[in-house]
N, C-alpha and C positions, 0 to 999 in steps of 0.2 A: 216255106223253107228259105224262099231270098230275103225274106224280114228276118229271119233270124240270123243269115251271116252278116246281113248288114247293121244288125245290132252287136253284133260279134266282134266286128270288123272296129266298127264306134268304140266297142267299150274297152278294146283292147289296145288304141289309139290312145284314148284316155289314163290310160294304165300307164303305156310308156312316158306319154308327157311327165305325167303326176312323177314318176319315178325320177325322168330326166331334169326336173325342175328343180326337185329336192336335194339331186347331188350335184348340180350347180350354184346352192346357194352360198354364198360365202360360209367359211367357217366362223363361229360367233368368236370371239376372243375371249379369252380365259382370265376370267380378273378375281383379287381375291377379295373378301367382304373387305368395308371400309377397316374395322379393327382391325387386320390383319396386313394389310397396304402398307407402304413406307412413310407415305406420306395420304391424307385425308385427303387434303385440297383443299380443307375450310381455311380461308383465313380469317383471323380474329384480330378485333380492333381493339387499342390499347386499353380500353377498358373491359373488355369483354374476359370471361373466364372459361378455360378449356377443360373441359371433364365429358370424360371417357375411357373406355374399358378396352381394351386391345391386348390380345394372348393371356388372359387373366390378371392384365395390372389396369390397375383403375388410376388412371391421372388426373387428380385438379390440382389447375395450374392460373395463378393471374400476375398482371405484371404490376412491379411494385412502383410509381414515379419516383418517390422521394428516395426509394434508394435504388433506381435502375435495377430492378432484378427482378426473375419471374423465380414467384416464390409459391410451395404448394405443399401436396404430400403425393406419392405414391404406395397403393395398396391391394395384398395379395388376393385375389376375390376367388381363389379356387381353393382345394383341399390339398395342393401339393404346396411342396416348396417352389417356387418361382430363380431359374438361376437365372445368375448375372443381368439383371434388373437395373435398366440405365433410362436417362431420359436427354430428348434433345429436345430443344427449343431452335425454330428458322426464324428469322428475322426477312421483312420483307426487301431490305437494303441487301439481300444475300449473305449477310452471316449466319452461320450457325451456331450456337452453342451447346456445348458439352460433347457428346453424353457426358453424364457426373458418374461416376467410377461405379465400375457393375458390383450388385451388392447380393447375397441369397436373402430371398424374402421370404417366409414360412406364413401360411396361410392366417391370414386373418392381421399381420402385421403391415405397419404401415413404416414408411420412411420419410422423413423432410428431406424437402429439394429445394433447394435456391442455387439459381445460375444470374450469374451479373453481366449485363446487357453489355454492348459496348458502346463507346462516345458519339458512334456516329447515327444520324438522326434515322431511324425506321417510323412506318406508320401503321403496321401490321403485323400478324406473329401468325406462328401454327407451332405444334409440340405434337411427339409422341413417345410414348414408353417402349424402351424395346427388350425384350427379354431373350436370353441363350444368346447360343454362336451366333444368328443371322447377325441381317446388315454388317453392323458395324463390332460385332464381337471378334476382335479381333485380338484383343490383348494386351500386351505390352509392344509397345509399338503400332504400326500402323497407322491411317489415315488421322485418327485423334492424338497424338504421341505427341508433348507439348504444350499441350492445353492450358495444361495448366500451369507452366510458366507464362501463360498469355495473360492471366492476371484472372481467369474467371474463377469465383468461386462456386465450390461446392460444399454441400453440407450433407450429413446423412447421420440420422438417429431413429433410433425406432421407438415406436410410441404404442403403448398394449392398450 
């Protein structure tokens, strides 16, 4: 009978720890998959080319030397229409470029993208495709508003 409240006694000990252990551990932090993030974290070297798939748009993108500009396609890889379909390009000097103007893109289409770098010297890039209102869906107006008086171009056609 005493071996058994002292097994009792043990396992009910062990219960509590086990319990109190688990609701002290930190809470894990909530991240979203890489496609879905603002930003990746990869960065790419001037020769290197960016392709990847994020909220169903597929972006390759490389950078052009002779004519400063990261030139590419973006394309719909889902069965819906994709709205307002923009793309930024970071530069590791801290500029940004674009997004180039939000476009609808219907499944299976794709779009040219060319953003023109600026004069001052980077040695790095990262890009992403951003679809709908998030980030920077903002509109007319907003953080981007001027852009393109800034001299960058954009292009956009679609290609079946």
């Amino acid at each position: 009978m005493k071996l058994s409240k002292l097994f009792m006694s043990l396992f009910m000990s062990m219960l509590l720890i086990t319990l109190f252990a688990c609701q002290n551990k930190p809470a894990e932090k909530e991240t979203k998959p890489v496609e879905e993030s603002e930003e990746s974290g990869t960065k790419l070297a001037l020769n290197e080319k960016y392709d990847s798939v994020r909220n169903g748009a597929r972006l390759i993108l490389a950078y052009d030397a002779q004519s400063n500009s990261f030139v590419g396609t973006v394309e719909n890889t889902t069965n819906e229409t994709l709205k307002k379909v923009r793309v930024e390009v970071h530069l590791s000097n801290g500029t940004e470029l674009g997004p180039t103007t939000p476009t609808d893109l219907e499944p299976g289409k794709k779009m040219e993208v060319k953003l023109v770098a600026t004069s001052e010297g980077f040695e790095g890039w990262t890009a992403h495709p951003e679809v709908g209102e998030g980030e920077h869906g903002h509109g007319e107006g907003g953080e981007h508003k001027g852009e393109h008086e800034k001299g960058e171009e954009h292009q956009h056609s679609e290609k079946h």
